[in-house]
C-alpha positions as CSV (number, residue, x, y, z in Angstrom):
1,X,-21.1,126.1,29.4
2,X,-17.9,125.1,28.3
3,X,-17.3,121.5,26.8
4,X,-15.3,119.6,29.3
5,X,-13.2,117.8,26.7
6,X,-11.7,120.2,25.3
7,X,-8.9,120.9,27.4
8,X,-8.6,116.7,27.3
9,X,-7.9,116.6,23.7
10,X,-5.6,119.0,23.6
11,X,-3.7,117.7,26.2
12,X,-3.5,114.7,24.4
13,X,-2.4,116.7,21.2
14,X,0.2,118.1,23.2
15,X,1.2,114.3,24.1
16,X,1.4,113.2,20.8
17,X,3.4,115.9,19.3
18,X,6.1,115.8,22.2
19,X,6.0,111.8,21.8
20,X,6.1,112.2,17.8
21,X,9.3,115.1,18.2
22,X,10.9,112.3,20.3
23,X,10.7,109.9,18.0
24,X,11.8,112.0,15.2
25,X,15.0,113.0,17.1
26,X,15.8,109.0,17.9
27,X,15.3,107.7,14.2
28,X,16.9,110.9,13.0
29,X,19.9,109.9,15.2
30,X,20.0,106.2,14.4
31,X,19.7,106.8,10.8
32,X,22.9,108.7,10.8
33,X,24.5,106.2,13.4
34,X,23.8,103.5,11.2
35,X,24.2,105.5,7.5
36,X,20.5,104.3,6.4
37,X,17.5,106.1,5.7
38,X,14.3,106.6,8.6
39,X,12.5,105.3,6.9
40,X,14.3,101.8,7.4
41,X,13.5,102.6,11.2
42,X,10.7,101.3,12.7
43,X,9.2,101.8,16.4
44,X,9.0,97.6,16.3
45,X,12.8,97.3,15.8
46,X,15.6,95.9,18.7
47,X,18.4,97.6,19.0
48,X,20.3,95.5,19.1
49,X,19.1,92.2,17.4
50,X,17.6,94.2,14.7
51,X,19.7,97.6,14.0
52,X,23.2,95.8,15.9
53,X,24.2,98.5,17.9
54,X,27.3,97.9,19.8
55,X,28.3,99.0,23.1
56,X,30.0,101.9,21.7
57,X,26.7,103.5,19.3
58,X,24.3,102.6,22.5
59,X,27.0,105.1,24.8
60,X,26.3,107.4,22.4
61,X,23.2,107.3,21.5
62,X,22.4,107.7,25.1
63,X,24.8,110.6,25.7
64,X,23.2,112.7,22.6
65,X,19.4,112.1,24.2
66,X,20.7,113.1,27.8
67,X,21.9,116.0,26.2
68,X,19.1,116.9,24.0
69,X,17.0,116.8,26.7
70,X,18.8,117.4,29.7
71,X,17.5,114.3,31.5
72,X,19.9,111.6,33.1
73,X,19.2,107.9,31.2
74,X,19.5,105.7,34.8
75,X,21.4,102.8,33.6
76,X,19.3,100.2,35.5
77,X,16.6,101.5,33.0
78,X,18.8,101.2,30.0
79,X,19.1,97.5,30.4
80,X,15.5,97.3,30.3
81,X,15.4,98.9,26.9
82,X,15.3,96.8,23.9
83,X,13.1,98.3,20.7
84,X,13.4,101.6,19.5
85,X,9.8,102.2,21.2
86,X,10.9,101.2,24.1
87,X,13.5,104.5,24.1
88,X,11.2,106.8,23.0
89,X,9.0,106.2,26.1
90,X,11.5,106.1,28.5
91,X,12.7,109.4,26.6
92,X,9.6,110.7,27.1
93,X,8.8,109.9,30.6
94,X,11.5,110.9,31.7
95,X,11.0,114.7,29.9
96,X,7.5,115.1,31.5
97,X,8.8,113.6,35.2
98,X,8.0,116.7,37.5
C-alpha cells in the first residue's frame, strides 16, 4: 500500500520552490533597483518605509513581475501591498490562480 503522504510533501516541495524562485526574482530585482546587495533584502522589509521606493521604481517593479510571469498585478491589490512578503504572495497566488 502506498503511503498517503507522499504525494502531500511533495506538493508542498513544489510550493516551496515556486514560492522561494519568486522571492529570488523580487530581491534580485530590488537589489538592482536600489544598487545594494540581497542580502540587504529581507521578506520583513516595507517598500516603501523601509527600501523608499517611489512611484516610479513601484511602476516598474510591477511591470517587470507582470511580465515575468504573465499575470496582471490588479491595482486595487497593489495598494494592499506593503512588505516585500507581502509581493511575493500576491506574486504567487496570482501564478497558481487556475
Amino acid at each position: 500500500m502506498e503511503d498517503p503522504s507522499g504525494p502531500r510533501e511533495r506538493k508542498a516541495d513544489d510550493v516551496l520552490k515556486k514560492k522561494d524562485m519568486i522571492t529570488d526574482d523580487i530581491v534580485r530585482g530590488l537589489s538592482q533597483a536600489l544598487n545594494t546587495s540581497p542580502t540587504d533584502i529581507s521578506l520583513d522589509l516595507s517598500l516603501r518605509r523601509d527600501l523608499i521606493l517611489d512611484s516610479l521604481q513601484l511602476y516598474e517593479m510591477v511591470i517587470n513581475l507582470e511580465e515575468a510571469y504573465e499575470i496582471r498585478l490588479p491595482d486595487e491589490l497593489l495598494d494592499e501591498i506593503d512588505t516585500v512578503e507581502d509581493v511575493v504572495n500576491l506574486v504567487y497566488q496570482l501564478t497558481t490562480a487556475g
